[in-house]
C-alpha positions, 0 to 999 in steps of 0.5 A: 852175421855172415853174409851167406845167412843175411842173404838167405834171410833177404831171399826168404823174407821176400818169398814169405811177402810174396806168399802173402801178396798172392794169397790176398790177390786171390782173394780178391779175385775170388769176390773176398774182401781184401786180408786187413794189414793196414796200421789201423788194423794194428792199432786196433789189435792192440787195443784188444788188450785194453786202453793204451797211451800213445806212446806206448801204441806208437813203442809197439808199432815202431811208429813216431809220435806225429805219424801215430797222432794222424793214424789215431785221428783217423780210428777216432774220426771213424768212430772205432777209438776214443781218446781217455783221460789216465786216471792217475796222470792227466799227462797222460791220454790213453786210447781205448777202442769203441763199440764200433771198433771191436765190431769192425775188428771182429768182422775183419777177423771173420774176412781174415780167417776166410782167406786163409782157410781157402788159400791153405785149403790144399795142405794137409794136416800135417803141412798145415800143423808145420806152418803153424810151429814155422810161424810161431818160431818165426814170430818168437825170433822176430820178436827177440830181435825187435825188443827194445 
């Protein structure tokens, strides 16, 4: 890759976190709560499709087994995951969110979504409808280039 390219990449990525940071900045100060974006969060997102092992948590969140064992830990010590037996291979330990975890997911959906409605409450539709196919693109070509 040429060296013009890595460097645009690097300069838009920083941008693109930027953005983000000052968008849940401003939330904040305007009395929201903070954008979740911590690994638990993730995990929980996850979870959303169903139970899973935690190897395969750990495969999606590009997370060791070790560091994933400690986030784990703390979802089920708050009481939002649990810990499964697998029905076909007692090898295996899957975690499913709780009750409580798909309501906390929710209400941090809801907080979510509120910030991003006030901070692009200013672009028009149109903006609006390019940034949504910009971050689909973005998100396909991550994608491709994070499959294993």
């Amino acid at each position: 890759m040429e060296e013009t390219k890595v460097e645009r990449i690097a300069k838009n990525v920083w941008l693109f976190m930027r953005a983000i940071h000052i968008m849940k900045s401003r939330s904040e100060e305007s009395g929201m709560k903070p954008l979740p974006m911590d690994a638990q969060y993730m995990i929980l997102g996850l979870l959303k499709q169903g139970a899973m092992p935690m190897s395969e948590l750990g495969r999606h969140m590009g997370r060791s087994k070790p560091s994933m064992t400690a986030i784990v830990d703390d979802l089920i010590g708050e009481g939002l995951a649990r810990r499964l037996p697998d029905k076909d291979d007692r090898r295996i330990i899957r975690i499913e969110m709780t009750e409580k975890g798909k309501k906390i997911m929710e209400e941090r959906r809801k907080i979510a979504r509120q910030a991003i409605r006030a901070n692009l409450a200013q672009l028009s539709e149109s903006e609006l409808e390019e940034l949504c196919v910009s971050l689909e693109n973005v998100n396909r070509i991550i994608s491709k280039a994070n499959r294993d």
